[in-house]
N, C-alpha and C positions, 0 to 999 in steps of 0.2 A: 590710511590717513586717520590720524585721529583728532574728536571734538574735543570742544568743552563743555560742557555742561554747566547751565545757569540755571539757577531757579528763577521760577516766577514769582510775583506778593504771594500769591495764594498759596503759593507750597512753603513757603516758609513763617507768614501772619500769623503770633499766635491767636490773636484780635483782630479781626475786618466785618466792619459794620460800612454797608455800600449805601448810598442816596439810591430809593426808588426811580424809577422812569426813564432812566438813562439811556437815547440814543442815539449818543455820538461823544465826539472828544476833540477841543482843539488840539489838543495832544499829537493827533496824526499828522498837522502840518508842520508844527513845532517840530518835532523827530525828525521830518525829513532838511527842515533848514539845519538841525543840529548835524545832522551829518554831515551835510556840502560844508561848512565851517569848523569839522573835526572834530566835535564834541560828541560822545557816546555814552549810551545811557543802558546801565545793567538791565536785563530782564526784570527785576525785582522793584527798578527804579522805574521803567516804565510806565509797571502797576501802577507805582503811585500818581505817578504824575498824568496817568490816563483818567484815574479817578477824578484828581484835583479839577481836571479840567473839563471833565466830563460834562455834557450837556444836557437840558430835558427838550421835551415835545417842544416846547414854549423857547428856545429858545435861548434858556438862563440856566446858569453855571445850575448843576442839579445839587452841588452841598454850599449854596451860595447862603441856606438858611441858616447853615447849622458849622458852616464850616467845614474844614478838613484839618485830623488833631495827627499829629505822628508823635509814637511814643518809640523809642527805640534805646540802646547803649550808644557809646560814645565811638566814634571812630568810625561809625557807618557810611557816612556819607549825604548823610542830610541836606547838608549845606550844599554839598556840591548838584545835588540833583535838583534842590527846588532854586536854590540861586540862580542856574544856569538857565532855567526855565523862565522864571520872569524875566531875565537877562533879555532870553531871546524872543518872550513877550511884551516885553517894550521896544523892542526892533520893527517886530512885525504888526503894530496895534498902535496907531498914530494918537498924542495925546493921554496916553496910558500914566496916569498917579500910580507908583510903586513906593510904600514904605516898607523899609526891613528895622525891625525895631530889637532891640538885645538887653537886656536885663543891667548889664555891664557895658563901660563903652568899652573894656578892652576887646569885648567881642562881635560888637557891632564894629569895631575898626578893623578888627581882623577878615573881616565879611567884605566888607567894603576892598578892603584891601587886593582882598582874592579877585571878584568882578572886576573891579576898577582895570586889573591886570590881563583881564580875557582880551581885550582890545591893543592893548601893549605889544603882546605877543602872537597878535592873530590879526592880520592887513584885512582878510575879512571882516573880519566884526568892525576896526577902527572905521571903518567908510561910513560907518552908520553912528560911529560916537560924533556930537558937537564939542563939549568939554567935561570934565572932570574937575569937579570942585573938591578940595582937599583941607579945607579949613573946618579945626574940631566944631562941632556944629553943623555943619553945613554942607556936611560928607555929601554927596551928588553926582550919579551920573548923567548926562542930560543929552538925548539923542536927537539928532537932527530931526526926526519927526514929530518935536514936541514931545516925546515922553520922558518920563524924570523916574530915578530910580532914587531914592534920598535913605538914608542910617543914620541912625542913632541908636541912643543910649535910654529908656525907660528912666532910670537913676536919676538920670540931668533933667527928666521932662519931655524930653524929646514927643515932637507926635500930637502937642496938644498944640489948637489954634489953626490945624491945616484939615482942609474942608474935600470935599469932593475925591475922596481917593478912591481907587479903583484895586487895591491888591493891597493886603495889611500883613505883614509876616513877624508874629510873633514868634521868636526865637527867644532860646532859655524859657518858653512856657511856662518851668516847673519853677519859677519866681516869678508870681504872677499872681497877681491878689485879683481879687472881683472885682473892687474898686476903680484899681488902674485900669482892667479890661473895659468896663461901661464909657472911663473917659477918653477912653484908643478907638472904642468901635464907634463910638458917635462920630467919628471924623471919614466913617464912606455911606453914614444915610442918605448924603448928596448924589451918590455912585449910580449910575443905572442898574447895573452888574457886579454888585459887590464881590470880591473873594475875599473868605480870611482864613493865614494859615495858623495853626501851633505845632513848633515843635518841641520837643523837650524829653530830657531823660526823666526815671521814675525818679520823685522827689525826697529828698533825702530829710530825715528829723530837722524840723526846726526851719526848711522852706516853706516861705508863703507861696503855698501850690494850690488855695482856693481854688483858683478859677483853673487849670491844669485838671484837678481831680474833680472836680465837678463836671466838664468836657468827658472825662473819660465815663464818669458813674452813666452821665445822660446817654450816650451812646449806649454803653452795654444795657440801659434799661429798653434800650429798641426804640429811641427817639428819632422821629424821619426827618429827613433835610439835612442829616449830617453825614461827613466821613469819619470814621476813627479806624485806624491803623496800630497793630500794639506791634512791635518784633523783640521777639523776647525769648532765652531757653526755658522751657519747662520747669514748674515751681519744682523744687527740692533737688535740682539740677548739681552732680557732682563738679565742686568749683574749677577744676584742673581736669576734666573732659574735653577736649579737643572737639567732640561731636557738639557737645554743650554750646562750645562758643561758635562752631559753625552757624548752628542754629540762632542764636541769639543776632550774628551778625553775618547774613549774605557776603558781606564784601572780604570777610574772611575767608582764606586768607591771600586772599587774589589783589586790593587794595587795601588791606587791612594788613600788616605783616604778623606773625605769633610774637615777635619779639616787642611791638607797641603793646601786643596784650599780656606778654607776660611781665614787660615791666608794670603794668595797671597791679596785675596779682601779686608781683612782690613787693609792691609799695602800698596798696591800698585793704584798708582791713576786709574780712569777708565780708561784712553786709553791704562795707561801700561796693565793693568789687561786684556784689551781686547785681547790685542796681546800674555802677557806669560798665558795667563790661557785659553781664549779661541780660542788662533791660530785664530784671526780674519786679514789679514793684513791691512795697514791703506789705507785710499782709493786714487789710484793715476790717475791724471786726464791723462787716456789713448787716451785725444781729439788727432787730427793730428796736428800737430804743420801748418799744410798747408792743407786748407780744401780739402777734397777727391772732391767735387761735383765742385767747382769752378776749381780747376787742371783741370778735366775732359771738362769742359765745355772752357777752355780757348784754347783747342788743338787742331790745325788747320792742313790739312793737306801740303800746303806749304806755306814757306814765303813767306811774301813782301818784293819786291826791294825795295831802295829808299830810304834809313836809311846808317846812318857811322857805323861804324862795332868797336867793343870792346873785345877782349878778357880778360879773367882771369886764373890761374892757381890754383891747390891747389890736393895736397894729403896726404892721411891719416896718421893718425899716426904714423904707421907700415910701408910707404912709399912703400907697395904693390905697389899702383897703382896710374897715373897722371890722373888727368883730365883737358881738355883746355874748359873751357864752352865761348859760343861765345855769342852775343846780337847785335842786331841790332836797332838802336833807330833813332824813328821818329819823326824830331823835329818841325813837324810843328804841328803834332796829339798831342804830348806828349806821344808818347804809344811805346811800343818796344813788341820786338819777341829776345827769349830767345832760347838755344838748346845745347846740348854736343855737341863740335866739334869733339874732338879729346879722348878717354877712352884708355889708353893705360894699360896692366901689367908690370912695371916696373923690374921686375924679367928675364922678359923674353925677354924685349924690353930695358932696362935698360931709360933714362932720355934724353940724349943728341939729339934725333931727335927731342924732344920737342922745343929745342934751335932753330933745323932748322927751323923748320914748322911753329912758328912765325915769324924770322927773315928774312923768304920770304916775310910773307904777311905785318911785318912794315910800311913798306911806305903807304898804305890804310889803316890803322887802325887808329884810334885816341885815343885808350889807351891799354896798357897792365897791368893787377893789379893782384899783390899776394899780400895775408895779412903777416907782418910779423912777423910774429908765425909759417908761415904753414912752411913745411920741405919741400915746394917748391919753396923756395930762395935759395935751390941750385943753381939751374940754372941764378940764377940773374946775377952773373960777368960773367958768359958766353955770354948773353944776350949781358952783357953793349960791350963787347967787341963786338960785331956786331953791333955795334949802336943803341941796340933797349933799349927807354927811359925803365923802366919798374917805374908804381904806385907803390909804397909799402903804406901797410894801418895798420890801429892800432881800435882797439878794438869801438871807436867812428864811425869809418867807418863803423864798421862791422854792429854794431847797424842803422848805418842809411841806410845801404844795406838793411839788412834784415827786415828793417819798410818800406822802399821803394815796396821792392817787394810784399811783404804783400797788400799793398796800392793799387799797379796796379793791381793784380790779382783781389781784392778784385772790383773793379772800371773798371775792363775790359778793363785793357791796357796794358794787357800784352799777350802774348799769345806764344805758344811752339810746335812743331813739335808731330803728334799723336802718329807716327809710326819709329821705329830705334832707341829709346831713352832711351830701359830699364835701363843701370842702373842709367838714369836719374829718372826716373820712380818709382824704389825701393828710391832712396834717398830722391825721398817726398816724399813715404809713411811709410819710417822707421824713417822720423826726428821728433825732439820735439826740443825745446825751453830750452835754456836755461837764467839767467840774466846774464848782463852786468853791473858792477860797481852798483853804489846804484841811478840811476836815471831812474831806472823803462825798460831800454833799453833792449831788449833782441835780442841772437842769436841763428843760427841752432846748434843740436845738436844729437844725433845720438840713437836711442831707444835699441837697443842693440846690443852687441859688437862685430857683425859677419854682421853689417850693414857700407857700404864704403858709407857717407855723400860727398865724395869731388865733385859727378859732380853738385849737388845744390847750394853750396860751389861757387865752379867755374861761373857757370851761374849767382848765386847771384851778386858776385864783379863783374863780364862782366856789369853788368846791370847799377851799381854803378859806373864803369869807363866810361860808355858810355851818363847817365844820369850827370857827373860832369866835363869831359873833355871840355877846352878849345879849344884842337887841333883839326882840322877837313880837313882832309886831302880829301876831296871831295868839300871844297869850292875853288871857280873860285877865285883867286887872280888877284889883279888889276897890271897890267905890268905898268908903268910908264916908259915912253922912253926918256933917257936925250937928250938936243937940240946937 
């Protein structure tokens, strides 16, 4: 007699990052309803779906924090493992909110389409459907126990204005800005038991895969509360290896046929091919935008006197939080010392002691600088009404801040406090680089979107107002006394 032979996740993931604590899985009852109902789920799919549903001590889904992200090629099976799973998690779970959301409607309707049809063709399952709403919009399964399975489209809006959901299923992930993600996942803080899925293949040039590649970066840095799943062939993977695509995709070539993969390979260039067929992602230069070795090495533990003093301003996007970065520049060395003055939470401190806290030190400083962009020109007409000048700067600045610094770090004239500075600290080591106009200039930029850049930010332009200011409010001025 002979087997077959399936793989597990774990023998074929080339990425799996597990939620601690885990022990148990609704998984194990689900499995068994799927089978009295015909549906069967690979060994590989299991994996996943034991994870997704995986429980802690407490009771709550164990990557309810962080989510569950699957990155995979095309043609695997995705849909079909996790669809059928809420499918038959809204069967069994009275009242249960399910949204499956898709980038495109053609492929939230395709989704829809597939489910909608489990019940069609399967007298079991139908006993537990109520109706099937089929109006664009409005897509809906809706079970006799109160649970609602509802599709859409991202594109059209879909998903904003509905409250208390209990299962969020991002589909096409790898189109997926930040944005839209903050205004999808506000819709299950109502949820006792949130779950949220992402799927998505590797993103291809030119997709908003924000929040996609942010998902993945945070996982692989060892961030808890989450799942991340990568299934992929091995980087430098020969294109037309049959072993290659086994690997990349479990369901080859058992649900997957060679002939859907070899049409991908004669029609799709290699890099696309790399990405939909072997879930390879494209390589991204994960250097520090601010060398780790030189940061470390420039960090003293007190300053030197002796320098005119600069500050700058700047906070985040989301205007959490201020930061006042200070610099002190010595102009006879050419060298400065750089440090967070001031890190405040803005929520809880709100904005206006900022006003004070420069407005004292004015009269000794020789420059005050916010870029103006940042959403810390609020404070500016408060400022001018105290007298105090303030820089404002524009995208040319920013660029020649951030080549500045770069510069003196690099040349050992700069230097930073060792101790009391973390979230200076995180802000060089979460930033990257981004460009600046088309003359090669480039600025800081933030590696992912649960990292606050502004005390870098701040210290940056401190540095920049204190290396370009005129004024010097520590120079001896000449009295001239008329006869």
């Amino acid at each position: 007699m002979t087997s077959t032979w399936e793989p597990r996740l774990s023998e074929v993931a080339k990425q799996l990052v597990q939620p601690d604590g885990i022990v148990g899985s609704d998984f194990t009852k689900i499995n068994k309803v799927a089978r009295k109902v015909g549906i069967r789920f690979d060994k590989w799919q299991q994996g996943v779906l034991y994870l997704l549903l995986a429980k802690n001590s407490g009771g709550k889904y164990a990557c309810g924090e962080g989510g569950l992200t699957l990155s995979s090629c095309r043609q695997i099976g995705k849909t079909y493992s996790i669809g059928n799973a809420v499918y038959l998690l809204c069967m069994m779970k009275p009242g249960l909110k399910v949204v499956w959301t898709a980038h495109h409607s053609r492929t939230s309707d395709e989704t829809f389409t597939d489910l909608s049809s489990l019940s069609e063709h399967n007298p079991l399952l139908e006993a537990y459907v109520d109706r099937i709403r089929r109006a664009n919009g409005q897509q809906e399964i809706r079970f006799k126990n109160g649970s609602r399975l509802m599709f859409g489209a991202r594109e059209r809006g879909f998903g904003r204005g509905l409250h208390s959901v209990d299962v969020e299923v991002f589909d096409e992930a790898q189109i997926l800005t930040q944005s839209a993600l903050d205004n999808m996942v506000a819709i299950t803080n109502a949820a006792p038991d949130p779950l949220i899925v992402f799927l998505g293949n590797p993103p291809k040039p030119g997709d908003q895969s924000e929040a996609f590649a942010d998902k993945r970066a945070t996982a692989l840095a060892g961030t808890e509360g989450m799942c991340y799943i990568e299934l992929a062939a091995p980087d430098g993977s020969d294109l037309d290896d049959r072993e290659a695509w086994k690997i990349a995709n479990p369901s080859y070539p058992k649900r997957t046929s060679e002939a859907a993969i070899l049409r991908m390979r004669n029609l799709l260039s290699d890099d696309s091919f790399r990405r939909e067929a072997l879930g390879i992602w494209d390589k991204v230069d994960t250097a520090h935008a601010i060398d780790p070795t030189r940061w470390k090495e420039a960090a003293v533990d007190e300053r030197a006197d002796g320098g005119r003093i600069s500050f700058a301003v700047d906070m985040p996007p989301d205007r959490s939080s201020l930061a006042i970065g200070a610099c002190m520049w010595y102009p006879d060395t050419k060298s400065a010392h750089i440090e967070l003055a001031k890190f405040e939470d803005t929520n809880a401190n709100g904005v206006a002691w900022a006003v004070d806290w420069l407005a004292e030190r004015w009269p000794r400083t020789c420059s005050i600088v916010i870029d103006a962009q940042s959403p810390a020109t609020v404070i500016v007409p408060d400022l001018k009404k105290r007298g105090v000048r303030v820089t404002l700067t524009g995208a040319t600045d920013m660029g020649q801040a951030c080549g500045r610094f770069t510069d003196m770090l690099r040349d050992h004239k700069l230097t930073h406090l060792s101790d009391g500075q973390e979230p200076l600290d995180l802000a060089v080591h979460g930033a990257i680089t981004r460009p600046i106009g088309q003359s090669g200039a480039l600025a800081w930029n933030k590696r992912g979107s649960d990292i606050d850049i502004s005390p870098l930010v701040a210290v940056t332009l401190a540095l920049h107002g204190a290396a370009t200011t005129l004024r010097d409010p520590t120079a001896k001025r000449r009295i001239i006394r008329l006869p």
